[in-house]
C-alpha positions in Angstrom: 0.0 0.0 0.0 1.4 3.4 -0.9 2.2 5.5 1.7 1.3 9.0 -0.2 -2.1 9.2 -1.0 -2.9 12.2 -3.6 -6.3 14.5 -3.4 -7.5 15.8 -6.3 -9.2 19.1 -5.5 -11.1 21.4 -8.1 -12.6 24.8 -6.6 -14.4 27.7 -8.3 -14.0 31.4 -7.2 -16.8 32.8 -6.5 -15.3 36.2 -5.5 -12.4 37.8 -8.1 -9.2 36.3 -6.3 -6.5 38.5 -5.6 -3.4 37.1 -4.9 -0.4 40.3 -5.6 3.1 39.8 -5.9 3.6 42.1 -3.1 4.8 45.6 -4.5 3.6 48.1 -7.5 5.0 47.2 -11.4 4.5 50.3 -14.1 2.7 48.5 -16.6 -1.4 47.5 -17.0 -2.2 48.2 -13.4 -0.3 48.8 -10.3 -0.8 45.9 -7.8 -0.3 42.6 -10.3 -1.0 39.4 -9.6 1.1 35.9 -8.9 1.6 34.3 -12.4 3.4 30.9 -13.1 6.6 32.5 -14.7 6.6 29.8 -17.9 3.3 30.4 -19.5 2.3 33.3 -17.6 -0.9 32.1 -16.4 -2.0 33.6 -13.3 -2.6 30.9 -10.3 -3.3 30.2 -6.6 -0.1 29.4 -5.0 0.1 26.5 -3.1 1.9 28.1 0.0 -1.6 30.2 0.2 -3.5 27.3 0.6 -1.3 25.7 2.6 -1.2 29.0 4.9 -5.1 29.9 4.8 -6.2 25.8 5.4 -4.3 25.8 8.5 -5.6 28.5 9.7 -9.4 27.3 9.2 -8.5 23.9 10.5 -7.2 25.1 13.5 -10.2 27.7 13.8 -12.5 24.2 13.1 -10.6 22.3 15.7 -10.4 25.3 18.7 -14.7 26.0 17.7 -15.4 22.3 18.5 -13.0 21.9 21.8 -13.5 24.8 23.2 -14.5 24.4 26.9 -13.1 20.5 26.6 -9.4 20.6 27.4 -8.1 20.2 30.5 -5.9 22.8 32.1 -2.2 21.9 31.4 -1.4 21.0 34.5 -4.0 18.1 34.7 -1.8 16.9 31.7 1.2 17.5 33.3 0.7 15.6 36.4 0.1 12.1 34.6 2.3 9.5 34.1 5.2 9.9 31.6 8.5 10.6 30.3 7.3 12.9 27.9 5.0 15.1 27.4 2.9 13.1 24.8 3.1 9.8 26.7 1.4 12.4 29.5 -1.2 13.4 26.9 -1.8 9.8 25.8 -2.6 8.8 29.4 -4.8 11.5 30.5 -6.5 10.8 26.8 -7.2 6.9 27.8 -7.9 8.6 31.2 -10.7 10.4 30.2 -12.0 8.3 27.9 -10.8 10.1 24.7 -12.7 13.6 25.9 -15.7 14.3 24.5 -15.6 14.5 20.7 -17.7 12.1 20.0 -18.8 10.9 16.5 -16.2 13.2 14.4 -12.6 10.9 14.3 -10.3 13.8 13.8 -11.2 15.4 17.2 -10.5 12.1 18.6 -7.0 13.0 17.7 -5.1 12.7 21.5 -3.1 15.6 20.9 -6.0 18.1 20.2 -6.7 18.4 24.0 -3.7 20.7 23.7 -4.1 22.7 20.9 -4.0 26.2 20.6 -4.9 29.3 18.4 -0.9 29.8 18.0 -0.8 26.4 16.6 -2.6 28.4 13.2 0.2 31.0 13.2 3.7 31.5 11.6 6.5 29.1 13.0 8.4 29.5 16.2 6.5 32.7 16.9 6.4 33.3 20.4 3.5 33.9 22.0 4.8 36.2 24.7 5.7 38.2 21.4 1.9 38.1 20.8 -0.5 41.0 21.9 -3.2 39.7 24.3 -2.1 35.6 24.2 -3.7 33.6 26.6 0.0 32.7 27.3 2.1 35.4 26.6 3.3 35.6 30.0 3.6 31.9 31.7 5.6 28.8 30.4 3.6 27.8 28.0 4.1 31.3 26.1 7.8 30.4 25.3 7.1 28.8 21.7 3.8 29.4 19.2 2.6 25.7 18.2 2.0 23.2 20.6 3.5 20.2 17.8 1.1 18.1 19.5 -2.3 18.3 18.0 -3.7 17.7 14.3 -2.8 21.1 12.5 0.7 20.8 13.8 1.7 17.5 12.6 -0.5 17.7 9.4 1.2 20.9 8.8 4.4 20.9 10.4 5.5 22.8 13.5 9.0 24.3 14.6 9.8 24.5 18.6 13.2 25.0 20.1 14.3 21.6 20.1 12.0 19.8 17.2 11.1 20.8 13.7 8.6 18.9 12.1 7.7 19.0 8.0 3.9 17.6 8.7 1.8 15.0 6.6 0.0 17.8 4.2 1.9 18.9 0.5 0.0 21.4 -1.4 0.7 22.5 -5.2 -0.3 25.1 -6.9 -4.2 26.0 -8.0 -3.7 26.0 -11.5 -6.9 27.5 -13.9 -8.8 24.4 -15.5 -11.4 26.6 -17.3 -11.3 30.7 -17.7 -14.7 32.0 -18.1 -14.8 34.7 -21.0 -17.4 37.0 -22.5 -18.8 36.0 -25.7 -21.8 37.8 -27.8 -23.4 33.9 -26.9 -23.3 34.3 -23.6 -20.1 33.5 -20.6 -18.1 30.2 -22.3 -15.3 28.4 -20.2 -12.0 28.5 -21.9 -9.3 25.5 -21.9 -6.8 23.8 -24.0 -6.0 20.0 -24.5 -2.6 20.0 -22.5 -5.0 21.6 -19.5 -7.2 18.9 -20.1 -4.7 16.2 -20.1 -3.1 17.2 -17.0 -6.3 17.1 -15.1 -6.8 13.7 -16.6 -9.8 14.2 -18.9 -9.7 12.1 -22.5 -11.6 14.1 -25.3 -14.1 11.7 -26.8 -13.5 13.0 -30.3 -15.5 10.8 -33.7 -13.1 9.3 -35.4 -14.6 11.7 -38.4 -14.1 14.8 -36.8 -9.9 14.3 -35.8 -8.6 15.4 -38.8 -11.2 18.8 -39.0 -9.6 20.9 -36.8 -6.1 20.9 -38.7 -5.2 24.2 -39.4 -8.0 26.5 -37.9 -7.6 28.8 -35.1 -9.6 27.1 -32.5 -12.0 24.1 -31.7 -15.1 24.2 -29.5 -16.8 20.9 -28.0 -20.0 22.0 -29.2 -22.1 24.0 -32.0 -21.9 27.8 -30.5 -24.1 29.6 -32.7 -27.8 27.0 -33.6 -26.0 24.4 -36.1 -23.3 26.3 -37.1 -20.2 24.0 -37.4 -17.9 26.9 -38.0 -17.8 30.6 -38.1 -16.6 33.5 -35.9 -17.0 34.0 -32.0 -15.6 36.4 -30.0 -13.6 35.7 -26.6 -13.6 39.1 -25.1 -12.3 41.2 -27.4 -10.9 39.1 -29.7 -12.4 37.9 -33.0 -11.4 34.3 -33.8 -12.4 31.8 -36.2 -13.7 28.2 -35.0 -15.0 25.0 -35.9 -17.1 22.7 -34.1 -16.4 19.2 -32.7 -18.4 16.4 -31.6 -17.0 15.1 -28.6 -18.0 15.6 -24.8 -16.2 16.3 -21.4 -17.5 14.6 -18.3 -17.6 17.2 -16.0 -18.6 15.1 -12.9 -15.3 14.2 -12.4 -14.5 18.0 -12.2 -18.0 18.7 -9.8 -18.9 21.7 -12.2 -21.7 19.7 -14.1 -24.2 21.9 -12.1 -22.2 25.1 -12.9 -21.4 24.5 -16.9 -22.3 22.2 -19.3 -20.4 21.2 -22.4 -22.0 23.5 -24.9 -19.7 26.6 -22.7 -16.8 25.0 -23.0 -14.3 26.3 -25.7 -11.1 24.6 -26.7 -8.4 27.2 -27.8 -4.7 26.2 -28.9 -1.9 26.9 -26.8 -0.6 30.0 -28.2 -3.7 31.8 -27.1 -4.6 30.5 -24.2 -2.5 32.9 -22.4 -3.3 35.7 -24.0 -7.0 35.2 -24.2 -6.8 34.7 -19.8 -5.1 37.7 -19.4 -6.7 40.1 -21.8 -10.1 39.0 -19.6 -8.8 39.5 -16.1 -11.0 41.9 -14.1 -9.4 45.3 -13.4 -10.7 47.2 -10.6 -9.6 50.7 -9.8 -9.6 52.0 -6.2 -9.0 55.0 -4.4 -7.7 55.8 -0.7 -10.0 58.6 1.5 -9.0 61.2 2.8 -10.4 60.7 6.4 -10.8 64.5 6.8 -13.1 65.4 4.1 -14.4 62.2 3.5 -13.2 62.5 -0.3 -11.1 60.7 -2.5 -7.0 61.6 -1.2 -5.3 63.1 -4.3 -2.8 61.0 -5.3 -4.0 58.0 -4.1 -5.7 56.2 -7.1 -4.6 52.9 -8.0 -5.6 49.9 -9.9 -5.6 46.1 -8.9 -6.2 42.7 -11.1 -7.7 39.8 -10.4 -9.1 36.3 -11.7 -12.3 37.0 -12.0 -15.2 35.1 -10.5 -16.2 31.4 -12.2 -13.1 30.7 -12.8 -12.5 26.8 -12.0 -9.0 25.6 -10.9 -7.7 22.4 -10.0 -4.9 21.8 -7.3 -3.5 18.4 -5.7 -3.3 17.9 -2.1 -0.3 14.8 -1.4 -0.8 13.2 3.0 2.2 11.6 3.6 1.7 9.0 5.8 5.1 9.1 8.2 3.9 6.1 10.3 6.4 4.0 8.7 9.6 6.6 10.9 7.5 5.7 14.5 9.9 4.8 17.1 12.7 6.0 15.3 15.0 8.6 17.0 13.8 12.4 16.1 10.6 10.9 15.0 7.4 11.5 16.6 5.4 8.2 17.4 1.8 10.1 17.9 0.6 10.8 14.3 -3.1 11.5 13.0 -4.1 8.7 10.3 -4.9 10.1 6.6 -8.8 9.8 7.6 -8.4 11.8 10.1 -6.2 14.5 7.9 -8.4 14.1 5.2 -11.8 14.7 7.7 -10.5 17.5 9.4 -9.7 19.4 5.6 -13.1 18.3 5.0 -14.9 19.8 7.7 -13.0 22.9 7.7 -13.0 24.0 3.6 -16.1 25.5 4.5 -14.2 29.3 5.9 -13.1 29.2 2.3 -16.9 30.3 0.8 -16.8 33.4 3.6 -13.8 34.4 4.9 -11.5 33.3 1.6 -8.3 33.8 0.3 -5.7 36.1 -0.8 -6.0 40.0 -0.4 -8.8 42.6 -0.1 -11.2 40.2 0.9 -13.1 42.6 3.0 -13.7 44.3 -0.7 -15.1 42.2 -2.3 -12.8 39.7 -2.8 -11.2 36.1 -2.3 -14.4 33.8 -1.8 -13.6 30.7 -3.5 -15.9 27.3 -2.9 -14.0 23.9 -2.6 -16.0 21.4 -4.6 -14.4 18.5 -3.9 -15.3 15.8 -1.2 -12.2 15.2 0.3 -13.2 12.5 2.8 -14.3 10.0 -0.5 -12.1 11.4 -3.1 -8.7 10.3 -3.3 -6.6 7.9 -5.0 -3.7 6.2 -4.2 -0.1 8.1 -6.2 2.0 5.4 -8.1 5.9 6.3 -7.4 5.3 6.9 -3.8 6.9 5.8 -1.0 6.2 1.7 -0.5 7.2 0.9 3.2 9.0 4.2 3.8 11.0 3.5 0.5 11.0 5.2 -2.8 9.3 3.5 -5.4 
């Protein structure tokens, strides 16, 4: 049995995304966004993911214990060498707390968790304004590196560092949705497609059409037409219609777009098509005085624009295999738990979001997949904690 098991998650944005480089370019606009520096595509890091997901699981996890942990002393005065063989005992102690009926709180370590444990690494938490422990022992490091968002994500304490279970890659844009005098269509390319692991079911008597024209769409755009003119913003391109189908269950939009939106473009333009489309929004600071727009002080921001659909991989790395090995830790969640507690905490993602300004507007974006039943097994991974 592999020991990395691979997620496949596809989200839609349901808010323009902003995610900026971090500092103003002369060019377009002034605050740009991250692109993948080989086709130029703009994307959802993974690191933001990564970043935003532990925060909401750790929110998920302190909402539902709240009021059930024991003070740390309790913990402390059980039998053990360490402190997790303490936490283990006053877990079988206490009969597991009282989580009942969701298996990731059941997670021993949890009963010490704390909201530090969402935070950046090693961060002190007498460093932090109004901690619960910025000013006793327990305030001397940020994470706990006992409960479920510290090993899933990795923690880093004076004298452990720990990489977690939980790799993230990049969001990458599956279908771009574009204006077109027919209505909003969803733009792709074949590569895209092929990545993501779809197979165009193309009649043999349609394969050879497409040779030499601009661009290919799935289905008739215009009644019967089978080729002709559309726009994709505000370009004018030539296209010709195919007969083949996409099955968009696998992808969870089939209730969001159907085949007939879907447009095929080559390679070449699929870059420039995205971001020609990108939505451009133009701000301005207040002047808190006069309650008027502060001369100076107008700037412009992009964004991907809302509908867009993207499609990311999440890899758990089950580390079971290094338990009772010096410098490992021997208490680690099991991939149903990891992949329960993601689950039940995607949800801050459809209100709180990700990426900047999203108290303007932005950063909503709705996680479609189930990631408790979707998930298959990565060939190449590590086979009884050797590579493959």
């Amino acid at each position: 049995m592999s020991k990395v098991e691979e997620l496949k998650v596809y989200s839609i944005a349901t808010d323009p995304i902003y995610i900026g480089t971090g500092g103003y370019t002369i060019g377009r606009v002034d605050n740009t966004i991250v692109r993948d520096p080989i086709t130029k595509l703009p994307k959802i890091p993974g690191s933001s993911l990564a970043g935003t997901w532990r925060y909401y699981m750790a929110l998920e996890l302190l909402t539902k214990v709240r009021g059930k942990q024991p003070e740390f002393n309790e913990i402390k005065n059980c039998k053990g060498k360490t402190l997790e063989e303490k936490i283990n005992n006053w877990t079988k102690k206490s009969n597991s707390n009282d989580c009942k009926g969701e298996d990731c709180l059941k997670f021993s370590g949890n009963v010490v968790a704390k909201i530090t444990c969402a935070g950046q690494d090693n961060t002190s938490q007498e460093e932090l304004l109004n901690s619960p422990d910025a000013k006793n022992k327990e305030g001397k490091t940020g994470h706990c590196g006992h409960c479920i968002v510290c090993k899933g994500f990795g923690f880093s304490k004076k004298d452990i560092s720990w990489q977690g279970m939980l790799f993230f890659s990049d969001l990458q844009i599956v279908f771009f949705p574009v204006f077109t005098m027919s209505g909003t269509k969803w733009i792709t390319t074949e590569r895209i497609l092929k990545e993501v692991g779809f197979s165009l079911d193309v009649k043999e008597d349609n394969k050879d059409n497409n040779d030499g024209q601009v661009k290919v769409v799935v289905e008739n755009i215009y009644d019967d037409k089978k080729s002709g003119y559309i726009n994709l913003g505000w370009l004018y391109l030539p296209y010709i219609a195919e007969s083949c189908s996409i099955n968009l269950n696998k992808v969870y939009v089939n209730n969001i777009i159907s085949n007939k939106d879907i447009v095929i473009v080559p390679e070449n333009l699929y870059s420039q098509i995205v971001n020609s489309n990108l939505e451009v929004r133009t701000s301005v600071s207040i002047d808190p005085i006069t309650g008027a727009a502060k001369e100076g002080a107008l700037f412009t921001s992009e964004a991907i624009p809302r509908g867009t659909i993207f499609y990311s991989t999440i890899r758990i790395f089950d580390k079971s295999v290094f338990n009772g090995i010096d410098g490992g830790l021997n208490c680690l969640p099991t991939k149903e738990q990891l992949k329960e507690a993601l689950e039940d905490s995607k949800h801050y993602y459809e209100t709180l979001g990700i990426g900047g300004m999203t108290t303007r507007g932005f950063g909503r974006l709705k996680i479609l997949t189930n990631l408790k039943s979707n998930s298959e097994a990565q060939s190449g991974g590590v086979q009884n904690g050797k590579q493959s």
